[in-house]
ChimeraX commands (.cxc) that place a marker at each C-alpha (Angstrom):
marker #1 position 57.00,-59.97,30.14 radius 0.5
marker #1 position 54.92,-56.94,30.68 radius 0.5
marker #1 position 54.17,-56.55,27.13 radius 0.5
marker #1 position 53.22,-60.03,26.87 radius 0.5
marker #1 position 50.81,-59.13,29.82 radius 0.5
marker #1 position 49.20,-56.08,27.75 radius 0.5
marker #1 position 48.98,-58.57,24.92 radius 0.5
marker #1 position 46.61,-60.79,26.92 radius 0.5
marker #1 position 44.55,-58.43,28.51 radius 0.5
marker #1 position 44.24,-56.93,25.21 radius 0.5
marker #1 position 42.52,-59.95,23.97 radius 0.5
marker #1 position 40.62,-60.80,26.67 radius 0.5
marker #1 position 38.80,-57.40,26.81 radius 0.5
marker #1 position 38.49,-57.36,23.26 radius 0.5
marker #1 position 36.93,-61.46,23.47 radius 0.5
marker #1 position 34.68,-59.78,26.77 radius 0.5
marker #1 position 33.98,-56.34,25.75 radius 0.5
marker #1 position 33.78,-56.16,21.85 radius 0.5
marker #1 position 31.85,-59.22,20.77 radius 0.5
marker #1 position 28.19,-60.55,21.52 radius 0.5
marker #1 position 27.95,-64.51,22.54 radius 0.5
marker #1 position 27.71,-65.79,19.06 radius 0.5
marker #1 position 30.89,-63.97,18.17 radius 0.5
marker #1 position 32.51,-65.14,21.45 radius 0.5
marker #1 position 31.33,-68.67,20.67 radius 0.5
marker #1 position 32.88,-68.47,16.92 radius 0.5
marker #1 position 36.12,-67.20,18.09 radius 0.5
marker #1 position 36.38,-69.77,20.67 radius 0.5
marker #1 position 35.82,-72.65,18.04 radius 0.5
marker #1 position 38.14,-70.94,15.73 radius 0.5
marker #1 position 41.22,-70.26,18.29 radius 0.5
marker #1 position 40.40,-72.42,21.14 radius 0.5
marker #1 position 42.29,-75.79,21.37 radius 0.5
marker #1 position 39.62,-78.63,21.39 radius 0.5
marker #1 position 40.57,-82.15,21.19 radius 0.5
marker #1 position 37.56,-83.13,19.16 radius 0.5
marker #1 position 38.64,-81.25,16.28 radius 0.5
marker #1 position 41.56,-84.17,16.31 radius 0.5
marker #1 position 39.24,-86.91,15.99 radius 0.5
marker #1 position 36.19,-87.07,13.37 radius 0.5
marker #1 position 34.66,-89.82,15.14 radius 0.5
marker #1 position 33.78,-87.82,18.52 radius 0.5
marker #1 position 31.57,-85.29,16.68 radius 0.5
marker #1 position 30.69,-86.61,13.15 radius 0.5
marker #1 position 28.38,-84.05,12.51 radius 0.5
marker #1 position 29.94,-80.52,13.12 radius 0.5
marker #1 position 32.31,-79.08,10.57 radius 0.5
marker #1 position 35.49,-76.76,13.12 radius 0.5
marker #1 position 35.56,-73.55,11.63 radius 0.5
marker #1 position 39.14,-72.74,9.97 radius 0.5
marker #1 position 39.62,-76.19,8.61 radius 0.5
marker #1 position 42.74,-77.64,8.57 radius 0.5
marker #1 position 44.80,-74.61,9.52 radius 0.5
marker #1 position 42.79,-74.50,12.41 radius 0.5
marker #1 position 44.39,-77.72,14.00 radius 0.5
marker #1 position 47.65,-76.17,12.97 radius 0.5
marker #1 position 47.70,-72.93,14.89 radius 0.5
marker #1 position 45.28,-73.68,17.97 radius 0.5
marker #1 position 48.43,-75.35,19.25 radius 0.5
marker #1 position 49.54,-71.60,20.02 radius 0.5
marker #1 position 46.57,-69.87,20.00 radius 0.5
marker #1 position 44.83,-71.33,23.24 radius 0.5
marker #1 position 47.73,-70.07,25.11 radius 0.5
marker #1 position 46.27,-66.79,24.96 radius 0.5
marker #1 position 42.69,-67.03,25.56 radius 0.5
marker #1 position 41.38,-66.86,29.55 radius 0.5
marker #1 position 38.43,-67.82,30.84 radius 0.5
marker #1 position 37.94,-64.72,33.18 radius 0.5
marker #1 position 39.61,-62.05,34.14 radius 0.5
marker #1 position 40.74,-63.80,37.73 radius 0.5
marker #1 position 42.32,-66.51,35.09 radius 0.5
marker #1 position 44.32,-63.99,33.30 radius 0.5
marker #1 position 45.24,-62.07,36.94 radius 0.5
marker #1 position 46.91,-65.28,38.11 radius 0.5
marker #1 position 48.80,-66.94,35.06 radius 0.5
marker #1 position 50.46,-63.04,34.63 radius 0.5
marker #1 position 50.94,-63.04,38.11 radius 0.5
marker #1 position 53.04,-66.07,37.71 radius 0.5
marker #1 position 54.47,-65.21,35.07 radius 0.5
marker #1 position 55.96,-62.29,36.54 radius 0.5
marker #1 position 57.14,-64.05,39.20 radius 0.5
marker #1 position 58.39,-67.26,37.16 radius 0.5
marker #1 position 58.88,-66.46,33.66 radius 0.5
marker #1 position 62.43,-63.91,33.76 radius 0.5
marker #1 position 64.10,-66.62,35.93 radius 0.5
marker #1 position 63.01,-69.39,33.15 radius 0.5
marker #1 position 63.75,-67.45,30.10 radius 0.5
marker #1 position 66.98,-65.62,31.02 radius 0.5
marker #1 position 69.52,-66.70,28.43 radius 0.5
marker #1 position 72.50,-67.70,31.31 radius 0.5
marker #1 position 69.79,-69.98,33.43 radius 0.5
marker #1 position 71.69,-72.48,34.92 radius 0.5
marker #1 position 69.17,-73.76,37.67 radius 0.5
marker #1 position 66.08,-74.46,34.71 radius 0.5
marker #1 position 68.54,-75.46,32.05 radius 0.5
marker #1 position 67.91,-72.63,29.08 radius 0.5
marker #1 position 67.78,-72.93,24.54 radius 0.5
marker #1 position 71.61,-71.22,25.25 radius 0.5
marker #1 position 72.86,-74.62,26.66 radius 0.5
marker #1 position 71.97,-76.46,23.41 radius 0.5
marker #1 position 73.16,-73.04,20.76 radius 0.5
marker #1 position 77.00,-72.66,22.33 radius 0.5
marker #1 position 78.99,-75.66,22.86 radius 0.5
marker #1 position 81.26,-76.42,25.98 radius 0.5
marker #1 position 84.49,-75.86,26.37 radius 0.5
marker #1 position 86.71,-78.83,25.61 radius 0.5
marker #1 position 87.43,-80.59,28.78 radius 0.5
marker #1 position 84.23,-79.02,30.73 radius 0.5
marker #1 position 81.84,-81.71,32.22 radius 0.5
marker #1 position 78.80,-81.34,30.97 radius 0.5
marker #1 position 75.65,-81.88,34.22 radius 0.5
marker #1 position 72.27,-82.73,32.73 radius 0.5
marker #1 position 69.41,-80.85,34.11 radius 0.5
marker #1 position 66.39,-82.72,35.64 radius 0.5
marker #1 position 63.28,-80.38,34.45 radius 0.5
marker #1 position 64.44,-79.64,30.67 radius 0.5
marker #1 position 67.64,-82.17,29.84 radius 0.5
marker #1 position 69.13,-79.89,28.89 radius 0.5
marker #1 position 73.02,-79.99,29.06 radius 0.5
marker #1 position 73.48,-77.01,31.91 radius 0.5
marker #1 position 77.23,-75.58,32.89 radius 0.5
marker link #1:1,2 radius 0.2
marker link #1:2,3 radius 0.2
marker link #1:3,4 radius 0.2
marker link #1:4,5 radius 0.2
marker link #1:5,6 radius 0.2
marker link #1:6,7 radius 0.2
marker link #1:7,8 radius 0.2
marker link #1:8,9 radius 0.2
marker link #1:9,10 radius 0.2
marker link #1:10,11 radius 0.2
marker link #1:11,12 radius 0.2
marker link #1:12,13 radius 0.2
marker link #1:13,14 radius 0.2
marker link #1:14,15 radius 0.2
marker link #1:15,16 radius 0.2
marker link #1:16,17 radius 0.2
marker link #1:17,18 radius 0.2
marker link #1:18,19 radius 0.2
marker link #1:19,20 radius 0.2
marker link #1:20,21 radius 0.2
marker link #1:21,22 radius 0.2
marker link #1:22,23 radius 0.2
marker link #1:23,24 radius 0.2
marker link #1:24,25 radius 0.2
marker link #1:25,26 radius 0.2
marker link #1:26,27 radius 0.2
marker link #1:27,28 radius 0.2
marker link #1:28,29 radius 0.2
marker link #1:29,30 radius 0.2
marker link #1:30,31 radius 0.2
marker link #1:31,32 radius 0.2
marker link #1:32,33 radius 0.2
marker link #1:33,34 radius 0.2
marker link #1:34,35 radius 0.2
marker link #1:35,36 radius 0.2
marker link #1:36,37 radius 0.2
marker link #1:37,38 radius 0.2
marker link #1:38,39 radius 0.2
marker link #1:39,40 radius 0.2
marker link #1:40,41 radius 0.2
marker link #1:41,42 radius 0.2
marker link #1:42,43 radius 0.2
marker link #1:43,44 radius 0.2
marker link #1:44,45 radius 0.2
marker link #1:45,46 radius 0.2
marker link #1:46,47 radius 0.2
marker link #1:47,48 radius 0.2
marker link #1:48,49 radius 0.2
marker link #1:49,50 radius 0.2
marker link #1:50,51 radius 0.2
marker link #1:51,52 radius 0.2
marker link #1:52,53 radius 0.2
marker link #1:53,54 radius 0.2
marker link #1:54,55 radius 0.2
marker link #1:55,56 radius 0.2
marker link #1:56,57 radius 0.2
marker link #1:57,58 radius 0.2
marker link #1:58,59 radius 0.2
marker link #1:59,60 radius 0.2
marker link #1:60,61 radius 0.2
marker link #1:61,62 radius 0.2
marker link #1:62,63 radius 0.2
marker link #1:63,64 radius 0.2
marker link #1:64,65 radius 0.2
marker link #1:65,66 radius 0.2
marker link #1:66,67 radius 0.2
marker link #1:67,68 radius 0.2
marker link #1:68,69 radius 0.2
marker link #1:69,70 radius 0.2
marker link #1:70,71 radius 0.2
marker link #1:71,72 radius 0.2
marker link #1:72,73 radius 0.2
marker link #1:73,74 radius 0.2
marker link #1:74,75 radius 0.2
marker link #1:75,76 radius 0.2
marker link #1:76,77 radius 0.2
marker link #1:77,78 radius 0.2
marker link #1:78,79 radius 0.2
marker link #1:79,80 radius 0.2
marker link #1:80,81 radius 0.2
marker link #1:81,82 radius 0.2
marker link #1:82,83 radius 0.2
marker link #1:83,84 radius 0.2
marker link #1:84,85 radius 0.2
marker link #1:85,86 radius 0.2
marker link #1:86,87 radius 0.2
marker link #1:87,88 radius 0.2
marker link #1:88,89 radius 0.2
marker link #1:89,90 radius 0.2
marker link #1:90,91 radius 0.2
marker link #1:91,92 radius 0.2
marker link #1:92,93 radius 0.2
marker link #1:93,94 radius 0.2
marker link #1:94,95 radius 0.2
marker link #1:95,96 radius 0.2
marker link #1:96,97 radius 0.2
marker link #1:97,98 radius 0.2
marker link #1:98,99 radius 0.2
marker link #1:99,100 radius 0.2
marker link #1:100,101 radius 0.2
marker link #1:101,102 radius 0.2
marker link #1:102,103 radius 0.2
marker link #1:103,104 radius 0.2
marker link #1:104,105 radius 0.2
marker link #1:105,106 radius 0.2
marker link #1:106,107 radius 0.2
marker link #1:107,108 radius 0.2
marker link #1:108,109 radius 0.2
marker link #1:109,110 radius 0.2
marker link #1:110,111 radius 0.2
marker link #1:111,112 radius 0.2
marker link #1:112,113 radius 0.2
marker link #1:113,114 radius 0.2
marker link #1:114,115 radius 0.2
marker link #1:115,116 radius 0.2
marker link #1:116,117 radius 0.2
marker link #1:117,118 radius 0.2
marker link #1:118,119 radius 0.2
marker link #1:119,120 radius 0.2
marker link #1:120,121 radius 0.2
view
């Protein structure tokens, strides 16, 4: 989690302190997800920078762009708090990807998990 942290804060001083405004603007249109991009019709006239791999990866890449630094104090904040209970491999309470990669033993009821579906033991 913590390098994940250094990650973003990596970024966002590198989006706040390294570029000028017409960089900042270029790298938001290239990484940032914008739902026009989807839809020729909105915005007939502008051409997205990155083209067609653009729609593909701002999926992920919006994830990791924050507006301010406040923004990127509170998601890591919560993601301290929240994200080792979520993404430990033996989570019962959230459900986890290790209910769906090792089966159950024969016999074993299986209870379904209200936030992910997942099959939890």
């Amino acid at each position: 989690m913590v390098v994940l942290i250094v990650v973003l804060g990596v970024i966002q001083a590198y989006l706040f302190l390294a570029l000028t405004a017409e960089q900042t603007t270029e790298f938001l249109l290239l990484f940032a997800f914008i739902p026009a991009r989807y839809n020729a019709t909105v915005m007939p006239d502008i051409v997205w920078p990155g083209g067609w791999a653009a729609d593909v990866w701002t999926f992920v890449t919006y994830a990791l762009i924050h507006g301010d630094l406040t923004h990127l104090i509170f998601n890591a904040v919560w993601l301290l708090a929240f994200g080792s209970p979520v993404a430990r491999d033996d989570s019962v309470r959230y459900g986890s990807w290790s209910s769906w990669r090792r089966p159950l033993p024969p016999g074993q009821p299986c209870t379904w998990s209200r936030i992910s579906g997942n099959c939890c033991r």
